[in-house]
N, C-alpha and C positions, 0 to 999 in steps of 0.2 A: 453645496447641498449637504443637510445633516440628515442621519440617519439613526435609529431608534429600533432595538427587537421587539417585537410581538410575532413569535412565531404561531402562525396559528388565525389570526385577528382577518377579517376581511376584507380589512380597509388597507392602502396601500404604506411601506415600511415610510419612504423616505416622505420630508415633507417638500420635496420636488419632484413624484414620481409620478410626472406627464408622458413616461416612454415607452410603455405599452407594451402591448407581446414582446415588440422588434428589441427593445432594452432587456427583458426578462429571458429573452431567448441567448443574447449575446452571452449576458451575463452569464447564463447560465454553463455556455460554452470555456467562457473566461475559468470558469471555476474550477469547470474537468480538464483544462490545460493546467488548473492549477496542481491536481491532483495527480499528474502523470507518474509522480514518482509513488502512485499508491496502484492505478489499475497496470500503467504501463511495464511496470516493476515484473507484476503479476505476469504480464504478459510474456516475458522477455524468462522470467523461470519457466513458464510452460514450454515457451520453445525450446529452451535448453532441454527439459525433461524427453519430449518428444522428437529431436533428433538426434541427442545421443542415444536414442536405442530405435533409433532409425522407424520410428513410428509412424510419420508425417501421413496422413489420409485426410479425406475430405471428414470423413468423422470425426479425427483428433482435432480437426482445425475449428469446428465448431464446439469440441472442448475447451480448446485456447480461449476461444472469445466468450464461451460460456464464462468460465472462469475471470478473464479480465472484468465483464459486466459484472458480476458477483463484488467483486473487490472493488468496483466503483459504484457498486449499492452502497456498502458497505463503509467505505468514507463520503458517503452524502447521509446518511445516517447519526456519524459520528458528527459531520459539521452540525446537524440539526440540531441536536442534544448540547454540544456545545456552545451554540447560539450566543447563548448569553453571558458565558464567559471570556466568548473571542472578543463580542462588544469590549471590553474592556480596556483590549490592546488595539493599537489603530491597526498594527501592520498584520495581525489575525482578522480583524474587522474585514481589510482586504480583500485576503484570502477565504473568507467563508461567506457565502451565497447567502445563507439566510440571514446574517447578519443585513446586508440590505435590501433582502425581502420578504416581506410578510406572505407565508406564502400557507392559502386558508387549507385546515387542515384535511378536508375534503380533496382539494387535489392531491395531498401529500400523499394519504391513503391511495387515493386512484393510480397515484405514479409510480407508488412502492408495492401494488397488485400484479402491475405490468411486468417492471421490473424480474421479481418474485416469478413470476408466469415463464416470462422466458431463459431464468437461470433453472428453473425446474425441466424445464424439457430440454434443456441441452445436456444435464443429468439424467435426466431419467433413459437418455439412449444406453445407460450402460446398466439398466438393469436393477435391481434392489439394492447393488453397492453404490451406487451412483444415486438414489434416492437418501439410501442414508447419508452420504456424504453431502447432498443439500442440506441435509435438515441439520447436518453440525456446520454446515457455511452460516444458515441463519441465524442456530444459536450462538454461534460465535458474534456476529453480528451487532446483536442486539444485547447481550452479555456484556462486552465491551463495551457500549456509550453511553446505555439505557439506563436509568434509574429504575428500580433501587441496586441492582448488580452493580453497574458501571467500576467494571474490571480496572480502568482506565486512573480509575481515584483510589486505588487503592496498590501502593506505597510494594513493590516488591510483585505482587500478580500480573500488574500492572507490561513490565519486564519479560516476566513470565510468558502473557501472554502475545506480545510480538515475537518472542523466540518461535514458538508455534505456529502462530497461524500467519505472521505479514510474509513472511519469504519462504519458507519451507512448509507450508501446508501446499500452495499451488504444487509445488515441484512433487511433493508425498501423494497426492490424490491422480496426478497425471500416470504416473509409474503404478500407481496403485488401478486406475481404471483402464489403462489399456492393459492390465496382466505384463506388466516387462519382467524379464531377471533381474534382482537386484544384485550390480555391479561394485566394488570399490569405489569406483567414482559416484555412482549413488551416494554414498557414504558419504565422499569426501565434498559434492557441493551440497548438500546437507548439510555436513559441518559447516562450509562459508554463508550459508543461508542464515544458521541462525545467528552466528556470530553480524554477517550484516545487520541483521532487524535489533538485535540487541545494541548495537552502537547505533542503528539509525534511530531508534525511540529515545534514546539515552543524549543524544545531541541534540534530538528537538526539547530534550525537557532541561537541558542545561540553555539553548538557545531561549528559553521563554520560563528562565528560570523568576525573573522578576513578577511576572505577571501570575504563573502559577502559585507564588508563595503567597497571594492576598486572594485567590479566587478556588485554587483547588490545591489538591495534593498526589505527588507523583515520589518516585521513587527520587529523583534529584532533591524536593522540597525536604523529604525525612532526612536523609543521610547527611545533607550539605552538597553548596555548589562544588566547592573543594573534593569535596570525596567522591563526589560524582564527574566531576573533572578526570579526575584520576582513575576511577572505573572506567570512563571512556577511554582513554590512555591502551589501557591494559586492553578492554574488549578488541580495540582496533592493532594492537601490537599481533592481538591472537590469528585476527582474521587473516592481517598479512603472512603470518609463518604459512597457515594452510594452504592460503593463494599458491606462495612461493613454492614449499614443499607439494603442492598438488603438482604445478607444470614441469616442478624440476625432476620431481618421480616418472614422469609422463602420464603418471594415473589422468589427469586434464587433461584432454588435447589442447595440441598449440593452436587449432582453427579457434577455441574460446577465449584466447588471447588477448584480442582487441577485446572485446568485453570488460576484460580485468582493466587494462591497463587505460582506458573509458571513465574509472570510478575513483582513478589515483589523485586527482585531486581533491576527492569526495574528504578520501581514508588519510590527506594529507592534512586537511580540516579538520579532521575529528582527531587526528594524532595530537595538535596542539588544543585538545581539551575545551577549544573555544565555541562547540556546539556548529550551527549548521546557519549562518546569519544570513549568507547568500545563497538562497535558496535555485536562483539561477545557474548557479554553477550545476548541484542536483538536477536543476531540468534537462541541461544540453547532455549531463553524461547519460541520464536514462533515454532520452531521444536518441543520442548516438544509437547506444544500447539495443534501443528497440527495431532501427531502421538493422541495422547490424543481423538480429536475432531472425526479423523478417526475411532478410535476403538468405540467410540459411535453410528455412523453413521454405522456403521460395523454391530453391534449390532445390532438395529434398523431395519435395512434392512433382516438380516437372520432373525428376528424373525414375518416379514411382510410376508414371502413365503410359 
């Protein structure tokens, strides 16, 4: 079966596409498993945020999921926009949904209102801080993928803007909308937040470094593979000291332990500069990750009743 972008078009992508809802539904499942390490990620900092300050309620919990939803708008957006570029690569083609489907832009709109709708009121419980902090979730959003911004093509902001927003906005907004004290340890998985999102961006664009140098431009394409090899090097030499000197301070607790030691295969990949090829590996350690994060929050919760 071959397939073809027209995002948008209302005839169907593939030129064998007899499978109907039940294909379009799958697939579409297929895609947000593929994504785990983008909402699930999300997911697994809010927890962190909300039971190191022993937060866990039934309202924080529909901030988690507020938030996790948010971050998986937010990489279904980005795959849309990059459509035409994943086309390109088979094993991106894969990985991105609207590469094999043409999906008319009338539903897009309808799915991304919904969406939108229910990350709005799971914000909006907290108030005018929680409204603003939606409206920089979206502009982040669309900032990053969207033409003519698209944060993402542009060599160094690019960077920038996953130090920010992929791993340490969840954790900054959670602390920020339940009112917590801000801790040392704030501090310090903050620091490993952004340090993670910056070698995790930095591995995918050395990972797909061939394919970005004839189709877009990233901060690995400007500098060189070489020097971006070696950024990554360093980014993940850093992360690991904070890790280390977080648990060895005890500023970390040792319960977040398994977490760490969850992603050591991840940071052992990216140590040898070779990008992130086996994305599988990424999926079990944020799975682990998540079931992990969940049972804390689990905890936490029956013992608040």
């Amino acid at each position: 079966m071959t397939h073809r972008v027209l995002v948008g078009s209302n005839r169907p992508t593939s030129s064998n596409a007899h499978g109907g809802g039940a294909t379009l539904a799958r697939d579409a499942v297929g895609s947000t498993m593929h994504r785990i390490d983008a909402w699930g990620v999300a997911l697994v900092v809010c927890a962190l945020a909300l039971v190191t300050h022993d937060a866990v309620t039934g309202t924080t919990l529909i901030l988690m999921f507020t938030v996790g939803l948010a971050y998986w708008l937010g990489y279904t957006i980005n795959d849309y926009f990059d459509a035409p570029f994943d086309a390109k690569d088979r094993k991106g083609a894969h990985r991105n949904f609207f590469v094999a489907h043409r999906v008319p832009k009338g539903w897009a709109v309808a799915a991304y209102v919904v969406a939108v709708a229910l990350v709005l009121s799971g914000f909006a419980r907290f108030g005018l801080i929680g409204i603003v902090i939606f409206g920089v979730c979206v502009a982040a959003m669309w900032a990053y993928s969207a033409p003519p911004v698209r944060l993402k093509s542009r060599p160094g902001l690019d960077l920038v803007w996953h130090a920010l927003f992929v791993q340490t906005f969840p954790y900054v907004l959670c602390v920020i909308l339940i009112d917590a004290t801000w801790t040392m340890l704030d501090y310090v998985l903050i620091s490993i937040n952004v340090f993670a999102s910056l070698s995790g961006q930095l591995a995918q664009q050395v990972r797909d470094f061939d394919v970005d140098s004839s189709t877009d431009r990233t901060f690995a394409t400007t500098v060189g593979l070489r020097a971006a090899r070696m950024t990554l090097q360093i980014l993940t030499v850093c992360l690991g000291v904070i890790v280390v000197v977080g648990f060895a301070t005890e500023i970390v607790p040792w319960y977040l332990a398994p977490i760490a030691i969850a992603f050591v295969p991840v940071l052992l990949r990216r140590l040898q500069g070779s990008g992130e090829r086996r994305r599988v590996v990424m999926y079990y350690c944020t799975g682990f990750s998540l079931v992990y994060a969940a049972g804390l929050v689990g905890v936490q919760f029956v013992t608040t009743l």
